[in-house]
C-alpha positions in Angstrom: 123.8 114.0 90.5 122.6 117.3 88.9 121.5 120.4 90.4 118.6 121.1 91.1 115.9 123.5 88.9 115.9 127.3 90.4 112.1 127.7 91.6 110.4 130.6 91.2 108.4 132.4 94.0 105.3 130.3 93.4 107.5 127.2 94.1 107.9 126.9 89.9 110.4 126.1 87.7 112.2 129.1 86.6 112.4 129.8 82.1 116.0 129.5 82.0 115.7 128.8 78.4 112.6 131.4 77.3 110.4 128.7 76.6 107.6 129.6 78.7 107.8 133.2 77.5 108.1 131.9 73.9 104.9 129.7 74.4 103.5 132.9 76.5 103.8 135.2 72.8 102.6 132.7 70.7 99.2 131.6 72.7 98.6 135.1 74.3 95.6 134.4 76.0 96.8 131.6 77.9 99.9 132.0 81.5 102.1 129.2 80.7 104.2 127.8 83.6 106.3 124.5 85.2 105.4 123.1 88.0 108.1 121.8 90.7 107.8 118.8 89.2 108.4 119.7 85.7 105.1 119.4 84.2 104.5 122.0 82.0 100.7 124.0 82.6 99.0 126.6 80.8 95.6 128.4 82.3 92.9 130.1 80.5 93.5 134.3 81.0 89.7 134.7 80.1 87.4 135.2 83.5 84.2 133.8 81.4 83.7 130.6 80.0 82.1 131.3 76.6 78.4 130.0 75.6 77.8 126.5 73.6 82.2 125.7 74.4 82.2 121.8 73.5 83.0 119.4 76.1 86.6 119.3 75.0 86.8 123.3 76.1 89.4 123.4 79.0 90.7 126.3 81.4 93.7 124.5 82.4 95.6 122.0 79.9 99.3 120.6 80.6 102.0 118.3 79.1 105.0 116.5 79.7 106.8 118.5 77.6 107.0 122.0 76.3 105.9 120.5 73.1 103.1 118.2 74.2 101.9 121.6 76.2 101.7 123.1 72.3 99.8 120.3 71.1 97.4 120.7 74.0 97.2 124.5 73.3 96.7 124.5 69.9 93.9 121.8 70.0 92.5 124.4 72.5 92.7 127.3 70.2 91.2 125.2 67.1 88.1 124.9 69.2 87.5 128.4 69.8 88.2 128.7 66.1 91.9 130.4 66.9 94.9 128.8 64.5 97.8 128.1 66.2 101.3 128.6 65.5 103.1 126.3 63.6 105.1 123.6 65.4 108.5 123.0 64.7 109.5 120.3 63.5 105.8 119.0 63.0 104.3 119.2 59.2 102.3 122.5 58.4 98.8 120.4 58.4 99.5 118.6 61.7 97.1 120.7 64.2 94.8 119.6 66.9 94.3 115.9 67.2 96.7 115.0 64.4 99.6 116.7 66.1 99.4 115.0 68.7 99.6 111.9 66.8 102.9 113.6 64.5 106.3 112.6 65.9 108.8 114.4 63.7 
């Protein structure tokens, strides 16, 4: 059997690997994190909701995967009229609902 994931002090998956951190600089205005059970979570840094968000507007997304938690942010950031970063491995036009659809 494997060892276990270090936690951090919130009871969190540790970024052994700089993921979270890389995810962290490239969606600045979202706190990326694991949770114990290896979900991976990103909250909203803004206090406020802005005026007129669409329904889709979300202060919390998450993901299975570090990747799927990109897709979520970047559909995110599309509605507040942010681009995302590029994905790798996903074409440059794949953002927001398409990227989730993309498998490289």
């Amino acid at each position: 059997m494997g060892r276990a994931a270090r936690r951090d002090a919130a009871g969190g998956q540790l970024d052994s690997d700089g993921t979270l951190a890389e995810i962290g600089r490239d969606y600045p205005g979202w706190r990326p994190w694991r949770s114990s059970a290896g979900r991976w979570w990103a909250v909203r840094l803004a206090t406020r909701t802005p005026a007129d968000v669409p329904d889709e507007w979300a202060r919390t997304v998450d993901g299975d995967t570090a990747r799927d938690l990109r897709a979520a942010l970047a559909a995110q950031e599309e509605l507040t009229g942010h681009a995302p970063p590029p994905v790798a491995g996903w074409p440059a036009a794949a953002t927001g609902s398409d990227a989730r659809r993309c498998t490289p």
